[in-house]
N, C-alpha and C positions, 0 to 999 in steps of 0.2 A: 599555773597549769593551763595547758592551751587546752579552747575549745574542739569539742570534737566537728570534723567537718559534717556539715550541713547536706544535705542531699541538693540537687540542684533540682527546681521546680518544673525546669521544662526540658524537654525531649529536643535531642538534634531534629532540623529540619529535614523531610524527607529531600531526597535525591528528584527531583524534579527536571525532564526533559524537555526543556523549553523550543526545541528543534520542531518546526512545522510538519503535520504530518502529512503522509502523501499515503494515496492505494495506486496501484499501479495494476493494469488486468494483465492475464495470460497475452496474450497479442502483442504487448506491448514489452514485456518483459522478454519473450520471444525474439521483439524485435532488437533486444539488446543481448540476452545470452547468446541469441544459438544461430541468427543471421546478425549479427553486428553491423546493424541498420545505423548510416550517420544521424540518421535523423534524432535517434534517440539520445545520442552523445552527450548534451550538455545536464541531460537528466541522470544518467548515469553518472557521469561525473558525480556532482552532485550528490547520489546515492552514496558512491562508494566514496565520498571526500567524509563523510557524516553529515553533511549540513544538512540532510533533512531524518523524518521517524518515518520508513518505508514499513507499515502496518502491513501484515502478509495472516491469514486465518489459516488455520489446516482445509481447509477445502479449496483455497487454492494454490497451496503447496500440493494437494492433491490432484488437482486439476492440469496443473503444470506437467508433472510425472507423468499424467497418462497422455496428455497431447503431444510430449518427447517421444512415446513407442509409438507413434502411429502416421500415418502420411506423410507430408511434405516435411515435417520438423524432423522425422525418423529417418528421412533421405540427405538429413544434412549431417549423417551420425554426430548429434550432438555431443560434447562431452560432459555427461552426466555429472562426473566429478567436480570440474567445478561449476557447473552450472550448481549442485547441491553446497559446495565450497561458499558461494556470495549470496545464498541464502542465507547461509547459517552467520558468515560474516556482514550480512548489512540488515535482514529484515529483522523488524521487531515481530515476534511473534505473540498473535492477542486471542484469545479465547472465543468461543462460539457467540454471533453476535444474534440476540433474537430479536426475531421483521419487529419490527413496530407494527401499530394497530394499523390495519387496512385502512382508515380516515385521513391517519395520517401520514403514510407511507408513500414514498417516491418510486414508484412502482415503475421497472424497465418491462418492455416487452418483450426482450429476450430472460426468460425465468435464468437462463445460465448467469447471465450477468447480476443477475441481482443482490448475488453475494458482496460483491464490489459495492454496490451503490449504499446497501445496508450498511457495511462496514464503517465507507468512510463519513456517512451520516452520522453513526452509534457514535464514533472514537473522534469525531468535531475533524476530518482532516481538513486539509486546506483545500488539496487538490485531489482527483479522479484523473488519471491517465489512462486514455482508450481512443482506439480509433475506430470502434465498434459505432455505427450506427444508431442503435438503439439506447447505447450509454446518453452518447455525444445528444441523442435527444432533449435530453433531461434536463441540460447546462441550465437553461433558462430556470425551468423550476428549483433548482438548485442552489442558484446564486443567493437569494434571499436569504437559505439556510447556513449561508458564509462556506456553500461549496463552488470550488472551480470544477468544471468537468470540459476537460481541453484534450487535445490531440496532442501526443510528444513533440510535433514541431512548432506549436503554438506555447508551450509550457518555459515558464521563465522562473526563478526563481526571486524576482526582484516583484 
C-alpha cells in the first residue's frame, strides 16, 4: 500500500522584482509623453523595454491629469489616451507613502515635489528623475541614502 503524499513544508517563493526602481516627476514624464523631448529618450526606452520599476503614487497620477488641462501642456493637445495607455502599461502602481519623521526627512523646498522625494526614499529607488531645481538640490543629501537624484540627461542605466 503506498503511502499517502505528504504535504510539502514550504510555500513557493514569492514573485520578486528584482528590476531597479526609478520615480520619475511630472516635468519629466511631460518631457517624454506630451513634448517627446530627445533628451529623455534613453530613459524611456528603458521604462518601456521593462528594465526598470517606474514607481508612480496616485498623486501623481493626479498631478499629471491636471497639468495636461492647463497651460502650455494643454497647448500641446496632448493625447490623453495614451499618455493614460503607458501609465497603465509600464508604472508600477504603490500605495500612499507616509513623510517620515521631520528629523529624519529629506525635505525639498518645493512642498509640490515632495511626493517624489518621499516616495522614492520609502520604496529604496535607485533613481529620482527631475529637472526641477529644488529636487536636484537634494542629490547630495541623498546619495548616502543609496538615492541618485539626476536630470534625464545625466541618467544612465549602467
Amino acid at each position: 500500500m503506498d503511502a499517502p503524499a505528504l504535504p510539502t513544508s514550504h510555500a513557493p517563493a514569492p514573485d520578486i522584482d528584482m528590476r531597479p526602481a526609478i520615480v520619475i516627476d511630472t516635468q519629466v514624464v511631460m518631457d517624454w509623453l506630451v513634448f517627446r523631448d530627445v533628451r529623455v529618450q534613453a530613459l524611456s526606452a528603458a521604462v518601456t523595454a521593462g528594465a526598470l520599476r517606474w514607481l508612480v503614487a496616485p498623486a501623481m497620477r493626479d498631478e499629471i491629469r491636471h497639468v495636461l488641462g492647463r497651460g502650455i501642456a494643454a497647448s500641446y493637445a496632448p493625447d490623453l489616451a495614451f499618455i493614460e495607455a503607458q501609465f497603465d502599461a509600464h508604472a508600477q502602481p504603490v500605495d500612499l507613502i507616509e513623510p517620515q519623521p521631520l528629523a529624519s526627512r529629506l525635505v525639498c523646498r518645493d512642498a509640490d515635489d515632495q511626493k517624489f522625494v518621499d516616495l522614492a526614499l520609502a520604496r529604496q529607488a535607485r533613481w529620482l528623475i527631475s529637472r526641477d531645481k529644488a529636487v536636484l538640490a537634494l542629490a547630495k543629501r541623498a546619495r548616502p541614502r543609496g538615492l541618485a537624484i539626476v536630470p534625464p540627461e545625466r541618467w544612465s542605466l549602467d
